[in-house]
DSSP file (Angstrom, degrees, kcal/mol; ACC not computed):
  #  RESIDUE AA STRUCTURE BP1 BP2  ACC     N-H-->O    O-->H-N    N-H-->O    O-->H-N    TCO  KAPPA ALPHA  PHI   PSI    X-CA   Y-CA   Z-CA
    1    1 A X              0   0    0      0, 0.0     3,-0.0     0, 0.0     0, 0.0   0.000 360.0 360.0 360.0 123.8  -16.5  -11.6  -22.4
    2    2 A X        -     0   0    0      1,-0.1     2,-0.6     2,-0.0     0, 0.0   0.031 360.0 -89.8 -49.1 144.4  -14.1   -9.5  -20.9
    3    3 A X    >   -     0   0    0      1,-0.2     2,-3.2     2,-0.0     3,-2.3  -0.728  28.2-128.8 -94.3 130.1  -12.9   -6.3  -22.6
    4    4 A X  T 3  S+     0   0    0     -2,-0.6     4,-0.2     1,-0.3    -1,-0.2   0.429 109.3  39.8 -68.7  13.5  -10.2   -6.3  -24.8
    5    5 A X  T 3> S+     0   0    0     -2,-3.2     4,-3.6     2,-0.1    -1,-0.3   0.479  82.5 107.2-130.1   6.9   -8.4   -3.8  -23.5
    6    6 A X  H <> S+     0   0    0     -3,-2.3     4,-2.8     1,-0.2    -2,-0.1   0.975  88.1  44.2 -44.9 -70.6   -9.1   -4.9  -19.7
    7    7 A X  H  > S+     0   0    0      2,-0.2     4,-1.5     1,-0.2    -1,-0.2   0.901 109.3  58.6 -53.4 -52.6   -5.2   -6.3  -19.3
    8    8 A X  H >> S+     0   0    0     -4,-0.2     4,-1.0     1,-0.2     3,-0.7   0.983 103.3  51.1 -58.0 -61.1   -3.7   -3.2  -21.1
    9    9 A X  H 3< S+     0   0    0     -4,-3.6     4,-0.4     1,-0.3     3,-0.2   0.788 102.5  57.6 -34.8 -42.4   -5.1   -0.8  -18.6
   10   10 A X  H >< S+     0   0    0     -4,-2.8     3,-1.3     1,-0.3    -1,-0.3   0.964 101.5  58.1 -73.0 -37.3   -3.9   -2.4  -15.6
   11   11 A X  H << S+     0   0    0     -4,-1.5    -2,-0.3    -3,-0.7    -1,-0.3   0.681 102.3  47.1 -54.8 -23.5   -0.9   -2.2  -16.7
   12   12 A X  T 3< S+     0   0    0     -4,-1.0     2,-0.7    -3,-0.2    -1,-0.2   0.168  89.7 107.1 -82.4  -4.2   -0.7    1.8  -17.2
   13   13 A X  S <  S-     0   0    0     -3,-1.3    13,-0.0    -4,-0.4    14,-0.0  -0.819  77.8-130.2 -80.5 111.6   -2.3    2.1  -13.5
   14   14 A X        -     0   0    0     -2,-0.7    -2,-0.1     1,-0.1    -1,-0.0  -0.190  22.3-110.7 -46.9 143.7    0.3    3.2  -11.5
   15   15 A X  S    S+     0   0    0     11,-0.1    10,-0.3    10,-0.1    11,-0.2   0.667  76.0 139.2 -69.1 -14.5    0.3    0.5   -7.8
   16   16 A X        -     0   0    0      8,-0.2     9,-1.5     1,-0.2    10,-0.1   0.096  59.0-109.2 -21.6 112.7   -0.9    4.0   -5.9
   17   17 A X  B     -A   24   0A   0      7,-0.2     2,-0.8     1,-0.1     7,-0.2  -0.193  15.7-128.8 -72.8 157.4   -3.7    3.3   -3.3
   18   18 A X     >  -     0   0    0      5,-2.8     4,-2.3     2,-0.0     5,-0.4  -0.880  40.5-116.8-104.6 128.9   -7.1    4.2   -3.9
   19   19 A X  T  4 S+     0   0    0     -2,-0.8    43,-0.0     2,-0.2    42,-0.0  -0.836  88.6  26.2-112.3 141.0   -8.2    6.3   -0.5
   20   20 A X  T  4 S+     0   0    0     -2,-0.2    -1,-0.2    42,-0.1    49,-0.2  -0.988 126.6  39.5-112.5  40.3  -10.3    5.5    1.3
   21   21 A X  T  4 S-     0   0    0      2,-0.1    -2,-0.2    -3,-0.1    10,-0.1   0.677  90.0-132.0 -88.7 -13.3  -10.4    2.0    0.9
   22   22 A X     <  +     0   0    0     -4,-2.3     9,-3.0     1,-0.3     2,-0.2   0.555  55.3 143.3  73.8   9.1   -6.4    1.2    0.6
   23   23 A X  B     -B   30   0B   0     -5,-0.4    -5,-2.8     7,-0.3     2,-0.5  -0.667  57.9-115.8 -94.9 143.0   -6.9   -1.0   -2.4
   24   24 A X  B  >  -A   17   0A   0      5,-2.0     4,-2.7    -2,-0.2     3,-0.3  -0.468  18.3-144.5 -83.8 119.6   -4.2   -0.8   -5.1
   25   25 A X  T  4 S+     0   0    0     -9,-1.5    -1,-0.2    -2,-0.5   -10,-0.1   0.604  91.6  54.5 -63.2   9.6   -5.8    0.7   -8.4
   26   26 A X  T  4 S+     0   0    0    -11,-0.2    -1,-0.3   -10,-0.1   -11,-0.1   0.786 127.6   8.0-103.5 -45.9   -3.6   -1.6  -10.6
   27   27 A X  T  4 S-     0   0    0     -3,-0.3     2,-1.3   -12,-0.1    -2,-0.2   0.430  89.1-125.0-138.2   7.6   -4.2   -4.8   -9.5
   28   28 A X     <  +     0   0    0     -4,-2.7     3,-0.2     1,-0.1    -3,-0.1  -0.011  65.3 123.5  95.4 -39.7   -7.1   -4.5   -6.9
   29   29 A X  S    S-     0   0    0     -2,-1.3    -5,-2.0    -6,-0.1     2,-0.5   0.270  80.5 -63.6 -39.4-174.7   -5.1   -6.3   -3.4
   30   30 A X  B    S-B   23   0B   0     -7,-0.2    -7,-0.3     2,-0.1    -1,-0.1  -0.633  74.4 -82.2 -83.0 125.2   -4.8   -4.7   -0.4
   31   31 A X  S    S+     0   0    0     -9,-3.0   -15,-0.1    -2,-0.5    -1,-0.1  -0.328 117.8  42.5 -63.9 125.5   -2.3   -1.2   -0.6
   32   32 A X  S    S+     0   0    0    -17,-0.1    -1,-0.3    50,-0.0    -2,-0.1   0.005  83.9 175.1-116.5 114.0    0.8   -1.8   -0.5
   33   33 A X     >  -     0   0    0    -18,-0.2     4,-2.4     3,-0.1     5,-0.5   0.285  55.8 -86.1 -52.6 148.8    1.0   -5.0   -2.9
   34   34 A X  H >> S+     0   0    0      2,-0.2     4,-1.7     1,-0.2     3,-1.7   0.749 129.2  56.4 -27.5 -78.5    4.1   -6.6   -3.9
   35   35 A X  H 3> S+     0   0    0      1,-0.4     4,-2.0     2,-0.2    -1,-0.2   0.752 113.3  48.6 -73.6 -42.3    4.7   -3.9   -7.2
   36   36 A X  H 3> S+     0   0    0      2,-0.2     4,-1.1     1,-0.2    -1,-0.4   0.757 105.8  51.4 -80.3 -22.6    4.5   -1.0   -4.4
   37   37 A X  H <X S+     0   0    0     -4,-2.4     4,-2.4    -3,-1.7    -2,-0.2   0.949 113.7  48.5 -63.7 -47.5    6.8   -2.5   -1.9
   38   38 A X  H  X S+     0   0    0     -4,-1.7     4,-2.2    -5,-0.5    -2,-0.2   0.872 109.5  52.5 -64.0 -44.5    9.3   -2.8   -4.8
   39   39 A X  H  < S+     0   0    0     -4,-2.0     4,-0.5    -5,-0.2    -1,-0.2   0.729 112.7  39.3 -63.2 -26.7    8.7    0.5   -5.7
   40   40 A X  H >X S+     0   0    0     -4,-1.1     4,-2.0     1,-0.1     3,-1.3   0.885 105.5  64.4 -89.3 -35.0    9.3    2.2   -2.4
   41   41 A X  H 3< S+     0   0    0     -4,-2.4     3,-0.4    -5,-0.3    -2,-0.2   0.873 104.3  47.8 -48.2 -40.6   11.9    0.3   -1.5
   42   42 A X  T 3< S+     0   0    0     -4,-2.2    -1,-0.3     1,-0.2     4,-0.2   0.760 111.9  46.8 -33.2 -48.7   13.6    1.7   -4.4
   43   43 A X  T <4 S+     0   0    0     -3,-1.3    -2,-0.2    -4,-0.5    -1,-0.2   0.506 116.3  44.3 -96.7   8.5   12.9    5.1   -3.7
   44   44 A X  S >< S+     0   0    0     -4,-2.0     3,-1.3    -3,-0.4    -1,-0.2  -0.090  78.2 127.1-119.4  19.7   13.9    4.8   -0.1
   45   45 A X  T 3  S+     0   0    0     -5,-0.3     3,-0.3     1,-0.3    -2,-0.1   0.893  81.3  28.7 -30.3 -66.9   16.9    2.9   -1.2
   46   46 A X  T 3  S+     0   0    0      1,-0.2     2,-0.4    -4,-0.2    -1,-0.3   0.525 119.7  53.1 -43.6 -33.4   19.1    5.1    0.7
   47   47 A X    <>  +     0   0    0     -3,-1.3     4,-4.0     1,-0.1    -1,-0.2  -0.563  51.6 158.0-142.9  51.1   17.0    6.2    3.4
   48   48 A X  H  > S+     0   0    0     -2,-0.4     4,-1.2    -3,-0.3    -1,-0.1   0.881  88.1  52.9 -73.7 -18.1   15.2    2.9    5.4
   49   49 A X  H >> S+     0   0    0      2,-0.2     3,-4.4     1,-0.2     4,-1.1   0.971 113.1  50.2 -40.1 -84.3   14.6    5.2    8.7
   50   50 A X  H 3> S+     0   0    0      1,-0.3     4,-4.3     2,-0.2     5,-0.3   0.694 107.1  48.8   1.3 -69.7   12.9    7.4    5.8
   51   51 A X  H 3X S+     0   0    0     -4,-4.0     4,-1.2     1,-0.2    -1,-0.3   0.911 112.6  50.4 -65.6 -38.9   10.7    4.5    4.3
   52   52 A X  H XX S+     0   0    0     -3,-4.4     4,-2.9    -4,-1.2     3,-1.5   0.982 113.9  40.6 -72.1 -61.0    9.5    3.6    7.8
   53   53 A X  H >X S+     0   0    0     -4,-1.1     3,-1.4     1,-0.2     4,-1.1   0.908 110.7  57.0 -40.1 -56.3    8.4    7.0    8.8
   54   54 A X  H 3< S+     0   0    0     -4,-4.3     4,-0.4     1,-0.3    -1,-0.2   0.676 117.3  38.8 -66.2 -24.8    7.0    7.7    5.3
   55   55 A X  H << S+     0   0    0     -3,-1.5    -1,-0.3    -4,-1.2    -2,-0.2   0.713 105.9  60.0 -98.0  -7.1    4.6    4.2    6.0
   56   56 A X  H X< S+     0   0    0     -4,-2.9     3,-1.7    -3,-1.4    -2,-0.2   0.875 108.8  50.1 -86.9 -30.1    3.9    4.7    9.6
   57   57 A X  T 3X S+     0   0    0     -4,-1.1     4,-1.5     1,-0.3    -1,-0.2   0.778 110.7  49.4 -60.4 -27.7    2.2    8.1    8.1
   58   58 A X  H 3> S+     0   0    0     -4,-0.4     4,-0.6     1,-0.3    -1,-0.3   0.288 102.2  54.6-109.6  18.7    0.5    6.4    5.9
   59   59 A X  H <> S+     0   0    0     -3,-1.7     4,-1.1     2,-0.2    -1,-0.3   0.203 105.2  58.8-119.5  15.0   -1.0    3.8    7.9
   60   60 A X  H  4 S+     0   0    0      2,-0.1     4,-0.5     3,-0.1    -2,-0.2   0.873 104.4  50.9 -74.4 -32.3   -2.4    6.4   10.0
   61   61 A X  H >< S+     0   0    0     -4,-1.5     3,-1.8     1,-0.2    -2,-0.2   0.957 113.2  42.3 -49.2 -74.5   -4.0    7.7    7.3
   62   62 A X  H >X S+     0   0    0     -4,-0.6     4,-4.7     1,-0.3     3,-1.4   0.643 108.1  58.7  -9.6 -60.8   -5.4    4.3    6.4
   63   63 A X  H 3X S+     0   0    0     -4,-1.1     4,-0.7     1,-0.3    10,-0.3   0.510 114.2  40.2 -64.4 -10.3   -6.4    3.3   10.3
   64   64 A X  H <4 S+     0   0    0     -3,-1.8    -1,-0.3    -4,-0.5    -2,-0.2  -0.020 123.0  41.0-161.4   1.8   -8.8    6.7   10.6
   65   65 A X  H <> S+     0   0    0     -3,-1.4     4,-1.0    -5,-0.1    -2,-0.2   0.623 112.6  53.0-109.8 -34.9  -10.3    6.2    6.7
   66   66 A X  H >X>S+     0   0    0     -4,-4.7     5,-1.3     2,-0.2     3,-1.1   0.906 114.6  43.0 -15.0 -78.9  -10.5    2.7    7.2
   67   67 A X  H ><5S+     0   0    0     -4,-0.7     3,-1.9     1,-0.2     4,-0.3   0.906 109.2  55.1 -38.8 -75.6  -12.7    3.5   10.5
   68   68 A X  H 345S+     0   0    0      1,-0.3    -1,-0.2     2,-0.2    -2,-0.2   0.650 105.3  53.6 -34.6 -36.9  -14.6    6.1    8.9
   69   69 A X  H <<5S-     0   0    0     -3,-1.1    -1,-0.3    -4,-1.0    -2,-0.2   0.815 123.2-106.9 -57.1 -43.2  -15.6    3.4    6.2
   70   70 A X  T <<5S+     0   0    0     -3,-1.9    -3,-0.2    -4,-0.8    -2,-0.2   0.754  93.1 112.2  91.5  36.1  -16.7    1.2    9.1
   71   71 A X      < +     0   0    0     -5,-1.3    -4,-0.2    -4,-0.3    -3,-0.1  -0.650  42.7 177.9-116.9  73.5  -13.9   -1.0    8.7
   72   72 A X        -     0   0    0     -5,-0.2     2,-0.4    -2,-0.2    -8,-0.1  -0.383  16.0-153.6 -77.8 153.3  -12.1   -0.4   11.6
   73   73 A X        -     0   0    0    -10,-0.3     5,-0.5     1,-0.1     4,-0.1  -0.717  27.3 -95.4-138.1 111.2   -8.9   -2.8   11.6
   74   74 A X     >  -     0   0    0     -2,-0.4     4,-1.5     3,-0.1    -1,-0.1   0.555  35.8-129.1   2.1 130.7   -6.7   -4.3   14.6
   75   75 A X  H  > S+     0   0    0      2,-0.2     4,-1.6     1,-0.1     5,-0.2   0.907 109.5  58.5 -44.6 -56.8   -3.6   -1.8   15.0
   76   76 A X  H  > S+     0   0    0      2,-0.2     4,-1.9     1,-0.2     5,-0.2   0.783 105.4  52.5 -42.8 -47.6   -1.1   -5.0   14.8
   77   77 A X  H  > S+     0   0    0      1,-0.2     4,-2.8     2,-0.2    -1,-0.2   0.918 108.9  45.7 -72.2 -28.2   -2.7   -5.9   11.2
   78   78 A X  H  X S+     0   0    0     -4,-1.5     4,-0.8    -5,-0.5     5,-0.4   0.751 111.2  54.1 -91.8  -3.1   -2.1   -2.5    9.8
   79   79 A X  H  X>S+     0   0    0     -4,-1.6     5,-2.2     3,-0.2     4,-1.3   0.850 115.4  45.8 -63.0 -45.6    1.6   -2.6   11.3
   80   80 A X  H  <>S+     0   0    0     -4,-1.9     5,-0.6    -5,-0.2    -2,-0.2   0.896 115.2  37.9 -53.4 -53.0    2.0   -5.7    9.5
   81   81 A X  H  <5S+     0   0    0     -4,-2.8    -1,-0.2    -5,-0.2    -2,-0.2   0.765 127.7  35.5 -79.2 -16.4    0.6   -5.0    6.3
   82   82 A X  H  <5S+     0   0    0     -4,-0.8    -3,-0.2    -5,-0.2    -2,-0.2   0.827 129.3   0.0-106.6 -55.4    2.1   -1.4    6.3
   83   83 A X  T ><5S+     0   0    0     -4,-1.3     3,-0.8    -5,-0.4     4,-0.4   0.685 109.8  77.3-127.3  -7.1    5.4   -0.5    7.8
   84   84 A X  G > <S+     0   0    0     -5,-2.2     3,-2.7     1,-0.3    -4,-0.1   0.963  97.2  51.0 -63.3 -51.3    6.9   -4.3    9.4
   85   85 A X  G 3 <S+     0   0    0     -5,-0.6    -1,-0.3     1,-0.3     4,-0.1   0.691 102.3  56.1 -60.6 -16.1    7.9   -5.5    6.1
   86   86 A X  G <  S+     0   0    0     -3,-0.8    -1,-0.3     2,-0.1    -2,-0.2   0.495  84.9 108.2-115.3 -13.2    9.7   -2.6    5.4
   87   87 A X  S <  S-     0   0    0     -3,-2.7     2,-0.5    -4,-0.4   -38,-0.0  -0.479  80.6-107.4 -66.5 157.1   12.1   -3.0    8.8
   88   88 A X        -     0   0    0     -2,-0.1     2,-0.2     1,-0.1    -2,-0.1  -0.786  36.6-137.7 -88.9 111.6   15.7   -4.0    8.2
   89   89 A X              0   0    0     -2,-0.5    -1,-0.1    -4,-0.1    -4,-0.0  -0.301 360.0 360.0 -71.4 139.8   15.9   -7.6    9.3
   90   90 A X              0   0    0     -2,-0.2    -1,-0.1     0, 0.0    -2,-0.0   0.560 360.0 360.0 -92.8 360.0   19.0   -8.6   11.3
């Protein structure tokens, strides 16, 4: 039986990645989940150069703790999963 207070707690976890695996400590996917895409996009309203830079940093981070893990992962996936969604479509 699950604990009753399982569902409240994820909700009070911030979407944040958990380093150095890159999983989001509220809801467990891979960082950054839907609720963190929404969230930067917000705080990079203004600023989408910004938001790009600010993910390309943070998928270096990723590519070189990732590795260290012994889960090294195609350069192209972590462009994808990290800073492509966040380009300004035309």
């Amino acid at each position: 039986m699950p604990h009753p207070y399982s569902n409240q707690r994820r909700y009070r976890l911030a979407h944040e990645p958990t380093r150095p695996a890159w999983r989001c400590q509220a809801c467990g996917t891979s960082w950054p989940c839907s609720a963190a895409k929404l969230r930067l996009l917000g705080r990079f309203r203004a600023d989408r150069a910004g938001l790009v830079t600010h993910l390309t940093g943070l998928r270096e981070q990723a590519a070189a703790q990732l590795a260290d893990l012994g889960q090294p992962i195609p350069p192209a996936t972590l462009d994808d999963r990290f800073v492509d969604w966040a380009r300004r479509r035309e």
